[in-house]
Each structure stands twice: as structure tokens, then as C-alpha cells.
Backbone as a printed PyTorch tensor [residue, N CA C, xyz], in Angstrom:
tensor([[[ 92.2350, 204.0900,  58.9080],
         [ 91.0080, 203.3170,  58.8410],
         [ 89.8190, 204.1760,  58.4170]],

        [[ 90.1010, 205.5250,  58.8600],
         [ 88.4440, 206.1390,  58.2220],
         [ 89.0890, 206.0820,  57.1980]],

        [[ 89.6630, 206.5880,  56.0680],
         [ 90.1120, 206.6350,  54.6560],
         [ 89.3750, 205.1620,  54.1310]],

        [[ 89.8300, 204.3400,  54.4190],
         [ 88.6200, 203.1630,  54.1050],
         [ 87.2880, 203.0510,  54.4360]],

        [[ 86.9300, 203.7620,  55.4840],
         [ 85.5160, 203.7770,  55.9120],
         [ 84.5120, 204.6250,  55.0030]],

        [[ 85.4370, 206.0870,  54.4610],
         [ 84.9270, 207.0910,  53.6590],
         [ 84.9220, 206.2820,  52.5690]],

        [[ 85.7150, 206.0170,  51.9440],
         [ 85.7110, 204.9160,  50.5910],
         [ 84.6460, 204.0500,  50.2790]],

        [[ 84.7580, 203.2980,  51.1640],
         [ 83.5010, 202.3720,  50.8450],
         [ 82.0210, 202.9330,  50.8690]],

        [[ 82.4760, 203.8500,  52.0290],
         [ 80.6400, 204.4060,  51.6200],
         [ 80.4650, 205.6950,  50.4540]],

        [[ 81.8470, 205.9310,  49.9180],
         [ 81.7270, 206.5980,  48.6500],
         [ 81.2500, 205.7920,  47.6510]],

        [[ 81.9390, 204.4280,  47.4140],
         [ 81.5670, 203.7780,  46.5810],
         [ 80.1740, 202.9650,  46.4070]],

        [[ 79.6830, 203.0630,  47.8930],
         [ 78.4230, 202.4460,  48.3600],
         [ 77.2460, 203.0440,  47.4670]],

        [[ 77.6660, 204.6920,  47.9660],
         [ 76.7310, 205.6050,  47.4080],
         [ 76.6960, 205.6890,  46.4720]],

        [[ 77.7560, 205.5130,  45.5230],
         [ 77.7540, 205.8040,  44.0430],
         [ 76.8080, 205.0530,  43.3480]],

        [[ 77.0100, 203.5260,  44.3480],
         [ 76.7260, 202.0050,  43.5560],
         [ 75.1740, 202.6270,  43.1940]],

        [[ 74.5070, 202.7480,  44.6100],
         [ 73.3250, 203.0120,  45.1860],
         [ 72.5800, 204.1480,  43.6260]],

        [[ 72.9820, 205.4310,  44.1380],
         [ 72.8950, 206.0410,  42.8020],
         [ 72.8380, 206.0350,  41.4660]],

        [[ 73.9570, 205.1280,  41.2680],
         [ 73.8170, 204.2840,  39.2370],
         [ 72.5020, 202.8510,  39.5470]],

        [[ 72.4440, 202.2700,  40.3580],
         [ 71.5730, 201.4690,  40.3180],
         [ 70.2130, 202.0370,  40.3640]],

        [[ 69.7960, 202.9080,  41.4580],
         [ 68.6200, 203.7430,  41.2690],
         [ 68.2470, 204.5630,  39.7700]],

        [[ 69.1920, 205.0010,  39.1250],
         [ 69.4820, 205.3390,  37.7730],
         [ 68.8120, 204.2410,  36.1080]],

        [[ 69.5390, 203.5980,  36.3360],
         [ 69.0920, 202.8700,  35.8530],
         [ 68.2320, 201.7760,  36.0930]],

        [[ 67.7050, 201.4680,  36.9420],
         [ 66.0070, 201.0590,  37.5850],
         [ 65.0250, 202.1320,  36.9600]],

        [[ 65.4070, 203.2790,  36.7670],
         [ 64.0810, 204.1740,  36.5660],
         [ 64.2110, 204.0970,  35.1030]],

        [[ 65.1520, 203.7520,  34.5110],
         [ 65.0400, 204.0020,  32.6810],
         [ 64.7230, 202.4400,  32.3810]],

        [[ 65.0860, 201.9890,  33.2260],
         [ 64.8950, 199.9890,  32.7170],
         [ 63.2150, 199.8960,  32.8180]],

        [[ 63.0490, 200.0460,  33.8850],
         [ 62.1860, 198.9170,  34.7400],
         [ 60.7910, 199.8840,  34.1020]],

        [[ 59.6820, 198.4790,  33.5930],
         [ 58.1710, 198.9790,  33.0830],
         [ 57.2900, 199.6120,  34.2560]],

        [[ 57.3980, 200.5940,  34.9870],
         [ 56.8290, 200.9500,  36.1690],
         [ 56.3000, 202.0470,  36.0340]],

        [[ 55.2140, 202.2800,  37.0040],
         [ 54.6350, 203.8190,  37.0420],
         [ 55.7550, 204.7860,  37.4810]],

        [[ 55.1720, 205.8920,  37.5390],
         [ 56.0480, 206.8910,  38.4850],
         [ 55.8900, 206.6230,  39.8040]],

        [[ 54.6550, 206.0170,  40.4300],
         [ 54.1280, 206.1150,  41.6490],
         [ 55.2900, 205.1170,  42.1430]],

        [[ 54.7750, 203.9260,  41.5160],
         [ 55.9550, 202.2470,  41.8490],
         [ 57.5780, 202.5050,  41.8520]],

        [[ 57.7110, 203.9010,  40.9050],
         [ 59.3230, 204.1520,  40.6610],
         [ 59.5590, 204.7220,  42.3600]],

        [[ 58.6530, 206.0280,  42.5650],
         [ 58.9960, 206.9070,  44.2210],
         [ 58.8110, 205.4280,  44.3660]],

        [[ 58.2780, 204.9230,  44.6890],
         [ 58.1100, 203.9150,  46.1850],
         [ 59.3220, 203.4150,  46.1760]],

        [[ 59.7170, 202.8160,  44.9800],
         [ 60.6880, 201.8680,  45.0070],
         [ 62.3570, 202.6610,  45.4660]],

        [[ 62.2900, 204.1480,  44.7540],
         [ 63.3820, 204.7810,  45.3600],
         [ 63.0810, 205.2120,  46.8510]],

        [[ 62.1210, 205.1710,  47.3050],
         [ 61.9670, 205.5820,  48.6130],
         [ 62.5270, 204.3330,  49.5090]],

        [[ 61.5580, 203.2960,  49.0180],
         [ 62.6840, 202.2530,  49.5870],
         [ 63.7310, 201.6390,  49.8100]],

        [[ 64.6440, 201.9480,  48.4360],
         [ 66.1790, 201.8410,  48.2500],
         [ 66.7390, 202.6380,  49.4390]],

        [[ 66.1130, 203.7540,  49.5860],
         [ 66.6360, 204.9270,  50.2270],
         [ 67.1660, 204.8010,  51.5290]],

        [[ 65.6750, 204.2730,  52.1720],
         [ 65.3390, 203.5890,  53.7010],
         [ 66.7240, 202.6120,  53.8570]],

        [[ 66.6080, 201.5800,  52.8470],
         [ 67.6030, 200.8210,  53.3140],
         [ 69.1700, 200.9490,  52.7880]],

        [[ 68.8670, 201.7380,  52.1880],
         [ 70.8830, 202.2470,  52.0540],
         [ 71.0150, 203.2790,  53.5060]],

        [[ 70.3360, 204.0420,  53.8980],
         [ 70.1360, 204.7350,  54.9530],
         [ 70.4780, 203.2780,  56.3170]],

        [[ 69.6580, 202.4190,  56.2460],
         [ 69.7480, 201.7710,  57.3270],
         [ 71.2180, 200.7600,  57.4060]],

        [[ 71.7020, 200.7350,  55.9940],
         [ 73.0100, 199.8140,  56.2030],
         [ 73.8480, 200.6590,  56.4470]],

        [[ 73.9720, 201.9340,  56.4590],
         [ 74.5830, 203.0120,  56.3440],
         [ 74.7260, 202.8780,  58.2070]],

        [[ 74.0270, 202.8060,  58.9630],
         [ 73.5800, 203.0940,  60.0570],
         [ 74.2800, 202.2750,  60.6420]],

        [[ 73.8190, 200.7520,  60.0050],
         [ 74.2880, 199.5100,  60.9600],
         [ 76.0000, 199.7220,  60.9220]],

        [[ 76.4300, 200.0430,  59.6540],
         [ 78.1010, 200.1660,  59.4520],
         [ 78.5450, 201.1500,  60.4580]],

        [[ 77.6720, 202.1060,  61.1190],
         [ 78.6690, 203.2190,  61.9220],
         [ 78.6620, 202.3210,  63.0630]],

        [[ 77.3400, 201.9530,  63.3060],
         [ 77.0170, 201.2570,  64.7610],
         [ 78.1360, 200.3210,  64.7110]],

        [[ 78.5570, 199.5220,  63.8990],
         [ 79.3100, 198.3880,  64.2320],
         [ 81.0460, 199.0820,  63.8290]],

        [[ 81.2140, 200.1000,  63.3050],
         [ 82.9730, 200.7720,  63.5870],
         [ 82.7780, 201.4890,  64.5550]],

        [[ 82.0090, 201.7190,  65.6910],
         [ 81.4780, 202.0660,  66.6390],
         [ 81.8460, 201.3740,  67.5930]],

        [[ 80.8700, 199.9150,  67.6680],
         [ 81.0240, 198.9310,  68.7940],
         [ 83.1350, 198.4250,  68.7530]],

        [[ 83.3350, 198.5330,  67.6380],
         [ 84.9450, 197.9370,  67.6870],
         [ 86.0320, 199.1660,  68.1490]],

        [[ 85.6010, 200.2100,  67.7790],
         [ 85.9400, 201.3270,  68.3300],
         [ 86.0350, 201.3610,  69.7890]],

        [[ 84.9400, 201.2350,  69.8050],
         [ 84.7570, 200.7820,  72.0170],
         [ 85.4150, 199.8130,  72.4170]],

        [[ 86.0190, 198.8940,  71.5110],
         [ 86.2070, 197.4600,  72.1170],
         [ 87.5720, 197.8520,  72.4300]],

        [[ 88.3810, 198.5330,  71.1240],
         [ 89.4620, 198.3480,  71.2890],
         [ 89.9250, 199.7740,  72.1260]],

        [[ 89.4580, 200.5240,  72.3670],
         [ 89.2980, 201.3940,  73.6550],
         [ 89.4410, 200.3460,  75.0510]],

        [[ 88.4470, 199.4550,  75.0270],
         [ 88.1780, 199.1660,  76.5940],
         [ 89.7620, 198.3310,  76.9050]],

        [[ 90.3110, 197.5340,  75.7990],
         [ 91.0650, 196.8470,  75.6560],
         [ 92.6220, 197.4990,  75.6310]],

        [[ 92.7540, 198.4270,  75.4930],
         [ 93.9200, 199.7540,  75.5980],
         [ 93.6250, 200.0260,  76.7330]],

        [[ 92.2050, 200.2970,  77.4510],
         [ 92.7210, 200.4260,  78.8510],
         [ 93.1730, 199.6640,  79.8680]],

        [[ 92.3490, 198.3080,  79.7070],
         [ 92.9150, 197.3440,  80.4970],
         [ 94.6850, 196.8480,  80.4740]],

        [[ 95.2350, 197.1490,  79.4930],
         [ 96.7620, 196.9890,  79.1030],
         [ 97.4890, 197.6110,  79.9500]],

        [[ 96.9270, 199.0430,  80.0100],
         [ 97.5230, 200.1820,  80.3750],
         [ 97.1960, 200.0080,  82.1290]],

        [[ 95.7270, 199.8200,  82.5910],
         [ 95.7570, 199.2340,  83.7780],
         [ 96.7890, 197.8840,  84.2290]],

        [[ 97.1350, 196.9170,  83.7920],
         [ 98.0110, 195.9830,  84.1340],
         [ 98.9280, 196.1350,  83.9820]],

        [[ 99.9070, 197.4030,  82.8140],
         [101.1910, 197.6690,  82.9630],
         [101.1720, 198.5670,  84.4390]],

        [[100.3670, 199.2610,  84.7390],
         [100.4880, 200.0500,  85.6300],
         [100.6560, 199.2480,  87.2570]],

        [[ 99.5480, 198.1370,  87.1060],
         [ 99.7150, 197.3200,  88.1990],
         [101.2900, 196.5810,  88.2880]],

        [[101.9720, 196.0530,  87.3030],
         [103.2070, 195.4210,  87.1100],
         [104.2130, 196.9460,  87.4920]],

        [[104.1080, 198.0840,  86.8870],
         [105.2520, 198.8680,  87.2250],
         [105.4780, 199.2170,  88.6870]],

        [[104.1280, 199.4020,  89.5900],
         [103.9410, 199.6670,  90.6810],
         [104.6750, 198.0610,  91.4280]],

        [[104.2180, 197.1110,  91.0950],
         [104.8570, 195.7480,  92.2470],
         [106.1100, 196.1530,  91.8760]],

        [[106.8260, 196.0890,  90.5490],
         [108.7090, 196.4400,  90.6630],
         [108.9310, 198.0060,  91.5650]],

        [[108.4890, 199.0030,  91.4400],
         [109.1390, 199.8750,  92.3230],
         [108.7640, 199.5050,  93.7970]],

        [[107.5940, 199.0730,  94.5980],
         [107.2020, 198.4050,  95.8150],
         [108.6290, 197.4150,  96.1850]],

        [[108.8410, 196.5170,  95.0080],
         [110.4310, 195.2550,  95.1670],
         [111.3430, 196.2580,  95.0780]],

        [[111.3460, 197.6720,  94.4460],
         [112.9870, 198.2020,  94.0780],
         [112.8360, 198.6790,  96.2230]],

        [[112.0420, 199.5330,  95.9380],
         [111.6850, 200.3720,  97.4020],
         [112.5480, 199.2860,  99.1620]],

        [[111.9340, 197.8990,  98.6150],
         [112.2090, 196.4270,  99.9170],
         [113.3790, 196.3210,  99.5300]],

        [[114.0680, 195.7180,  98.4420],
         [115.1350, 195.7850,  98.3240],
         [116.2680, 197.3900,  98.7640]],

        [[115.8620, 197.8650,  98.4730],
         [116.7920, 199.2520,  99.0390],
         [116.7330, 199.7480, 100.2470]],

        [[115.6940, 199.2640, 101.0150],
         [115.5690, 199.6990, 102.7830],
         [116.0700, 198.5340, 103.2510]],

        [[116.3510, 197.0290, 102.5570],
         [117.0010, 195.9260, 103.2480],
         [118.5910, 196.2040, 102.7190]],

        [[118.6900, 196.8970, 102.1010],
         [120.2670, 196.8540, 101.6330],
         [120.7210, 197.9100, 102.7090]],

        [[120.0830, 198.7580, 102.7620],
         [119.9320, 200.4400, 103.8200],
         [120.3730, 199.7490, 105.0030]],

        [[119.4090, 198.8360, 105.8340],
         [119.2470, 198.5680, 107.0140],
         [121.0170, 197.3160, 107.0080]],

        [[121.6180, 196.9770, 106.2290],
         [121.9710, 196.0310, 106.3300],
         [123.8320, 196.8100, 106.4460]],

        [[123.8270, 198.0950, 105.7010],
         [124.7100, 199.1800, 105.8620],
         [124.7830, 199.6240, 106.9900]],

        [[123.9510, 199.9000, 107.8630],
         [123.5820, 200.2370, 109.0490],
         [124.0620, 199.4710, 110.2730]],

        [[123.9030, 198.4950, 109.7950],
         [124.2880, 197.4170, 110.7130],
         [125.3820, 197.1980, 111.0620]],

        [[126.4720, 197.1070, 110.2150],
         [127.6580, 196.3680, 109.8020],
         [128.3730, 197.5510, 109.8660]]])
């Protein structure tokens, strides 16, 4: 999954880069209007950049919390069968005993 994560924001960046590229040879603008305008591209490739970690982040956690709870309920299920193996084998014990 990072191999796709790196990817896309390779290709993100690239996009980002040829588009900033050619905005500055296209577009009838000052130099001043060109910085602003790359400053602003900037800000917000920066900020989608941000939101994308935050959110392979939040699923990251999710499926963490969700691996543990599994692992908590197999653990609760393995513990009741050895508790039943344990009753069953002191009633079979006691029943040898007897007889």
C-alpha cells in the first residue's frame, strides 16, 4: 500500500509541477500575480498533501484498533475452551477416582 501511496503523490507532484510550468509561459500575468499564484498552488498542494497522510493515517488507526479487538476476542474464546478442557478433565479425574 505505500508503493501506491508514493505513486500517487509522485504523480501528484509531477502533475502540480507541469501545470505550474506551463501557467507561467501561458497565462498574461505579472511576475508579482505569477509568485502569488505559485505561492498559492503551493499552499494547497501542500495542504492536500496533508489531508492524504491525515486520512492513511486515520485508516491506519482504524484497522489497528480493529486487529486488536479480533485478537482480544480470540483470546477471550481460547481462554473459555481451555477453562471447558480444564472442567471436563477434573470431572473425568474425579469420576476415575470414584469407581
Amino acid at each position: 500500500m505505500p508503493e501506491k501511496t508514493n505513486s500517487k503523490a509522485t504523480y501528484f507532484l509531477v502533475g502540480l509541477g507541469i501545470g505550474s510550468l506551463i501557467s507561467i509561459l501561458f497565462a498574461p500575468k505579472s511576475g508579482e500575480e505569477v509568485r502569488e499564484s505559485l505561492t498559492r498552488k503551493a499552499k494547497e498542494g501542500s495542504e492536500y498533501a496533508r489531508n492524504k497522510v491525515r486520512e492513511l493515517t486515520e485508516q491506519d488507526e482504524d484497522l489497528i484498533d480493529r486487529g486488536n479487538q479480533m485478537i482480544t476476542h480470540k483470546q477471550e474464546q481460547i481462554a473459555t475452551a481451555i477453562d471447558a478442557g480444564r472442567e471436563a478433565y477434573q470431572r473425568e479425574k474425579s469420576k476415575a477416582h470414584v469407581a
